[in-house]
MARRO-50888 format. One record per residue: residue number from 1; residue in one letter; chain; x, y negated, z of N, C-alpha, C, CB in turn. Coordinates in nm, 3 decimals, padded with zeros to 5 digits, m for minus. Glycine has a CB too. Example, Ala and Ser with C-alpha at 12.3 -4.5 7.8 and 13.67 -1.06 7.14 Angstrom:
<atoms>
{1; A; A; {01.319; 00.569; 00.780}; {01.230; 00.450; 00.780}; {01.320; 00.330; 00.780}; {01.131; 00.447; 00.905}};
{2; S; A; {01.285; 00.225; 00.708}; {01.367; 00.106; 00.714}; {01.290; m00.003; 00.787}; {01.408; 00.060; 00.572}};
</atoms>
This chain:
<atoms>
{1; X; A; {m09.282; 02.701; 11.658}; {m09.354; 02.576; 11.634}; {m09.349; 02.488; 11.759}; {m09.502; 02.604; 11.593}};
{2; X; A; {m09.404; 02.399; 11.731}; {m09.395; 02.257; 11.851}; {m09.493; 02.214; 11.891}; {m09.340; 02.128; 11.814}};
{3; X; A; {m09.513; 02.146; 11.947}; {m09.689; 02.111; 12.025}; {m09.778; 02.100; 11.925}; {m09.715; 01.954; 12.117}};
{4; X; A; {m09.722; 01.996; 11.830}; {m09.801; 01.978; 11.701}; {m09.775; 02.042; 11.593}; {m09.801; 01.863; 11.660}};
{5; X; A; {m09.946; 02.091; 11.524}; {m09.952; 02.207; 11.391}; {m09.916; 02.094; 11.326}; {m10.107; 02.303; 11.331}};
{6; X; A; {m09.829; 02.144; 11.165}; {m09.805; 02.021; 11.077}; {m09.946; 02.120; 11.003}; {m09.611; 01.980; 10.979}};
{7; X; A; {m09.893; 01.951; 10.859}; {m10.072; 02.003; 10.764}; {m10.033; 02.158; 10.690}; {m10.131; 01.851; 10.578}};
{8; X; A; {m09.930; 02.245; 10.692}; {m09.935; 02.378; 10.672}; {m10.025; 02.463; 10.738}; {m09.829; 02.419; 10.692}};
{9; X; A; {m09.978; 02.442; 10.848}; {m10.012; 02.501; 10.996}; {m10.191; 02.495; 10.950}; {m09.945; 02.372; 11.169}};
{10; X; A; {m10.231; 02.441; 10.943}; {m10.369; 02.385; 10.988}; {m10.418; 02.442; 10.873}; {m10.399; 02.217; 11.014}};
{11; X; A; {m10.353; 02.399; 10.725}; {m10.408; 02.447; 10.579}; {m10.412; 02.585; 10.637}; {m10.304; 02.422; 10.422}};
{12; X; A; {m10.267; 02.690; 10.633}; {m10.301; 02.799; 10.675}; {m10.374; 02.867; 10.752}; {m10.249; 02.822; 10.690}};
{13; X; A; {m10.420; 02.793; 10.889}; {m10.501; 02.853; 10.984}; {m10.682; 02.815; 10.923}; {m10.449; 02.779; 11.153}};
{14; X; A; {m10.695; 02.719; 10.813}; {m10.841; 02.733; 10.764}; {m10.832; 02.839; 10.645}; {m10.908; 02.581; 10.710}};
{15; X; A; {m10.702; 02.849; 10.601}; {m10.771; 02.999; 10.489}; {m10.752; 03.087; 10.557}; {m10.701; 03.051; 10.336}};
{16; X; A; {m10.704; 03.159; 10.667}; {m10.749; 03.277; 10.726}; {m10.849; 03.269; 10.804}; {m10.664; 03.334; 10.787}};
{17; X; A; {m10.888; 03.144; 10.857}; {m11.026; 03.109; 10.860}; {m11.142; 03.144; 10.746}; {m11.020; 02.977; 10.871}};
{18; X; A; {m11.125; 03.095; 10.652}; {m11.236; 03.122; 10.585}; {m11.207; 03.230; 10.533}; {m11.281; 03.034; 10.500}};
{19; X; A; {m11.118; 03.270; 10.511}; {m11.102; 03.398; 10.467}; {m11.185; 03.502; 10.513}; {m10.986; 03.432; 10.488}};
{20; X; A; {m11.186; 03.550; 10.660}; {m11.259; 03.618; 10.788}; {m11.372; 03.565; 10.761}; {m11.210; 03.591; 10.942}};
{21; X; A; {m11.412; 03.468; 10.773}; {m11.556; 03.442; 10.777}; {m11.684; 03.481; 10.683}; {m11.554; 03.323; 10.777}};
{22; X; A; {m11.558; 03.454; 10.569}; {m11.606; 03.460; 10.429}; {m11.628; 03.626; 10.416}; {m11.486; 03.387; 10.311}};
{23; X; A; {m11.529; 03.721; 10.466}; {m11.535; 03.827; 10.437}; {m11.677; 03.876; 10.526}; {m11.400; 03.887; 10.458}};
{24; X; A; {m11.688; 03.823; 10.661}; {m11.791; 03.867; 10.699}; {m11.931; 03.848; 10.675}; {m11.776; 03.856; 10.781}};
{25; X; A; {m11.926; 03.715; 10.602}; {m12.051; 03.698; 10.533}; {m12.068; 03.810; 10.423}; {m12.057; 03.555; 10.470}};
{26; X; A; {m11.990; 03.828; 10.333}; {m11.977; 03.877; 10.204}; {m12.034; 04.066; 10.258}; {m11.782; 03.841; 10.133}};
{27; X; A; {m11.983; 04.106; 10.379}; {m12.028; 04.223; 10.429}; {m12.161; 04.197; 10.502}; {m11.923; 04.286; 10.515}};
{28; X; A; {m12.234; 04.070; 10.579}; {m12.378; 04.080; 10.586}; {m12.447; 04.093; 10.443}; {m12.432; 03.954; 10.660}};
{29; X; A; {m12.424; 04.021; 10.319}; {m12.494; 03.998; 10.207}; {m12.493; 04.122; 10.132}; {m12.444; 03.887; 10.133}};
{30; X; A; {m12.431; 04.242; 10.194}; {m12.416; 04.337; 10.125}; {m12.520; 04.446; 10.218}; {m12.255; 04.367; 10.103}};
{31; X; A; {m12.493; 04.432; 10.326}; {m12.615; 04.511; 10.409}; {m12.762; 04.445; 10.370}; {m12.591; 04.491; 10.593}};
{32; X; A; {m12.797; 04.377; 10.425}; {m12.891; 04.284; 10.380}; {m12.952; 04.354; 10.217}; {m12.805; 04.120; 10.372}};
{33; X; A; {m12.906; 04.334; 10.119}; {m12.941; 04.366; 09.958}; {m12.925; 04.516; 09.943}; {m12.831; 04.286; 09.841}};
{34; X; A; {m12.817; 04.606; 10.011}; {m12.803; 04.742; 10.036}; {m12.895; 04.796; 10.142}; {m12.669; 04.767; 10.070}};
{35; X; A; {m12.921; 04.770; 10.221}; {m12.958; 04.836; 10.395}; {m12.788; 04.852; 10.443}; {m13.067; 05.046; 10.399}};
{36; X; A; {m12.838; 04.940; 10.548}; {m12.723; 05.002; 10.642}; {m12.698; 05.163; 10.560}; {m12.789; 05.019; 10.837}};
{37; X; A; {m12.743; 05.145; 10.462}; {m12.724; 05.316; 10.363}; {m12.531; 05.274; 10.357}; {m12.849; 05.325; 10.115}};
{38; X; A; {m12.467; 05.411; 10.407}; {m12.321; 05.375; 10.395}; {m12.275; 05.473; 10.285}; {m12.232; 05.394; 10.541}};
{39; X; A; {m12.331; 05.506; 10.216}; {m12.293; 05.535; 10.085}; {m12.327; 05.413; 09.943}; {m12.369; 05.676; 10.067}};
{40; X; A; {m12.446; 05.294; 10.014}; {m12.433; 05.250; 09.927}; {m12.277; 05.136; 09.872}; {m12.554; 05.213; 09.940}};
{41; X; A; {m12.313; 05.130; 09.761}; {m12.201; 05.058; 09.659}; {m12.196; 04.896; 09.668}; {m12.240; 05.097; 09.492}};
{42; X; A; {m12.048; 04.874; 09.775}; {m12.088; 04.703; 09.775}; {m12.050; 04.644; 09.629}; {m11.985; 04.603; 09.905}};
{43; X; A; {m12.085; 04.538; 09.618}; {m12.114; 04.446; 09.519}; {m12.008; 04.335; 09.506}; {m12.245; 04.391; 09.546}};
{44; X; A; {m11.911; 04.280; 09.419}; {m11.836; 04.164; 09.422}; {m11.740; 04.251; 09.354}; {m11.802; 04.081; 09.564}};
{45; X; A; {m11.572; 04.207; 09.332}; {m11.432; 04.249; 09.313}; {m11.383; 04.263; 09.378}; {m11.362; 04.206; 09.267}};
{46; X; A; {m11.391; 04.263; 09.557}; {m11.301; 04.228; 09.623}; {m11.290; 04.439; 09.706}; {m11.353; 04.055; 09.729}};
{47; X; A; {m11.143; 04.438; 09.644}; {m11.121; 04.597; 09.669}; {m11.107; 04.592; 09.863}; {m10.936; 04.667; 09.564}};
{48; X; A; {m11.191; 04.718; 09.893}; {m11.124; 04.746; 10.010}; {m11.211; 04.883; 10.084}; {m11.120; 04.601; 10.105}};
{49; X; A; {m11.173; 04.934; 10.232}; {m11.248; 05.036; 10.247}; {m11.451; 05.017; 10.253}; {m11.176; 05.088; 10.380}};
{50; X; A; {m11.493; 05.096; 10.205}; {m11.602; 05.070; 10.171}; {m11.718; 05.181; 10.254}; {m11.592; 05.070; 10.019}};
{51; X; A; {m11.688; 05.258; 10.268}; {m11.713; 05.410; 10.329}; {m11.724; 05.355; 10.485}; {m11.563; 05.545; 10.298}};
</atoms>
């Protein structure tokens, strides 16, 4: 790349932006309504390690 991000650059760097962010919210809202119990069962569709 070159000094300047084109509007890809930038689109892409806000969805892995929100992406991360989003995921980390989505894992407070799950402690929060769960506790810190790590057997409990998060909540949403979004597959991943859970344990």
């Amino acid at each position: 790349m070159g000094e300047t991000m084109t509007d890809y650059d930038h689109i892409a760097a806000a969805v892995i932006f929100l992406l991360i962010v989003g995921g980390l919210i989505w894992r407070a809202l799950d402690r929060r309504i769960y506790g810190a119990d790590p057997q409990a069962q998060p909540h949403g569709d979004i597959p991943g390690p859970s344990k």
